[in-house]
C-alpha positions as CSV (number, residue, x, y, z in Angstrom):
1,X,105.2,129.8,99.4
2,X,102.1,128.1,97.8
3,X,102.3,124.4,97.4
4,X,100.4,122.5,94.6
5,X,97.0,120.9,96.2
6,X,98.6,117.3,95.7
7,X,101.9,118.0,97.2
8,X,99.8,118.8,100.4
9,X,97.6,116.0,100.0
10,X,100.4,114.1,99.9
11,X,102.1,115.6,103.4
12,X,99.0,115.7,105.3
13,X,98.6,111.9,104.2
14,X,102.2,111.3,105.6
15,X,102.1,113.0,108.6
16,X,98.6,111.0,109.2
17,X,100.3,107.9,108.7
18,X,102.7,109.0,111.4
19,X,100.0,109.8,113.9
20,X,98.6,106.2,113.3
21,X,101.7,104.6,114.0
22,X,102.4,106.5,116.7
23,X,99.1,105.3,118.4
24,X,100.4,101.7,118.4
25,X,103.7,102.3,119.8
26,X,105.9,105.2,120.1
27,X,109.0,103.4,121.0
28,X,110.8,99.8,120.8
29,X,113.8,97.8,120.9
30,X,115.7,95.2,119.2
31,X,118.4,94.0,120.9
32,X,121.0,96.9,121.3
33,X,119.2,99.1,119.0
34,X,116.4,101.1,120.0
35,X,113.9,103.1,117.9
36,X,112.2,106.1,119.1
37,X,109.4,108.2,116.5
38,X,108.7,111.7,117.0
39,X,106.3,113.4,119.8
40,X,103.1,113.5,119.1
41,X,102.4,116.7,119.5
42,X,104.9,117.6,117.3
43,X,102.6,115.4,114.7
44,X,99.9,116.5,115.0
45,X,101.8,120.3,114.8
46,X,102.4,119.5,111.2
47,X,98.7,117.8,110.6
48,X,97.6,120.7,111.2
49,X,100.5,122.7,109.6
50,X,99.3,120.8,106.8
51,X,95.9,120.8,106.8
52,X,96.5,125.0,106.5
53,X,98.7,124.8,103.6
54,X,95.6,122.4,101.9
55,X,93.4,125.6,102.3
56,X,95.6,128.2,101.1
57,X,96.4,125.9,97.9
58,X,92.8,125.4,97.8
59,X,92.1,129.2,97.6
60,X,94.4,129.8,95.1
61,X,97.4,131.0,98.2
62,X,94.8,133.1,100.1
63,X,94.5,131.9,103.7
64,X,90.8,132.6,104.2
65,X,88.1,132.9,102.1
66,X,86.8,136.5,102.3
67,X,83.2,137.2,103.6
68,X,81.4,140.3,103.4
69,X,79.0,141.6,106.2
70,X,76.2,144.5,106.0
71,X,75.6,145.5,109.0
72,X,71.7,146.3,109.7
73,X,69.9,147.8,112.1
74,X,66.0,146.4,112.1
């Protein structure tokens, strides 16, 4: 599935978000209640995650752009 070039934007923007507040704490409590975020390397799994789907919307759903090569023998 192809997603719209903003709708990416918009996750990879989330999930950067996430990494940033993961770098100041991962992890804290109030009282009895305690609040734990996600792994980072699970984070940065979807940055990237993200960061792919970016390209493919990019190309038009194509993963890579397609290079041609001539090989020649000088």
């Amino acid at each position: 599935m192809v997603h719209s070039i903003e709708f990416c934007k918009r996750r990879l923007d989330m999930w950067l978000e996430a990494e940033e507040a993961l770098a100041t704490s991962q992890s804290y409590k109030m009282g009895t209640q305690e609040l734990t975020r996600v792994n980072l390397s699970q984070v940065r799994k979807m940055i990237t995650y993200w960061e792919n789907e970016l390209e493919k919307a990019k190309n038009g759903g194509k993963r890579y752009k397609s290079l041609r090569a001539v090989p020649r023998d000088l």
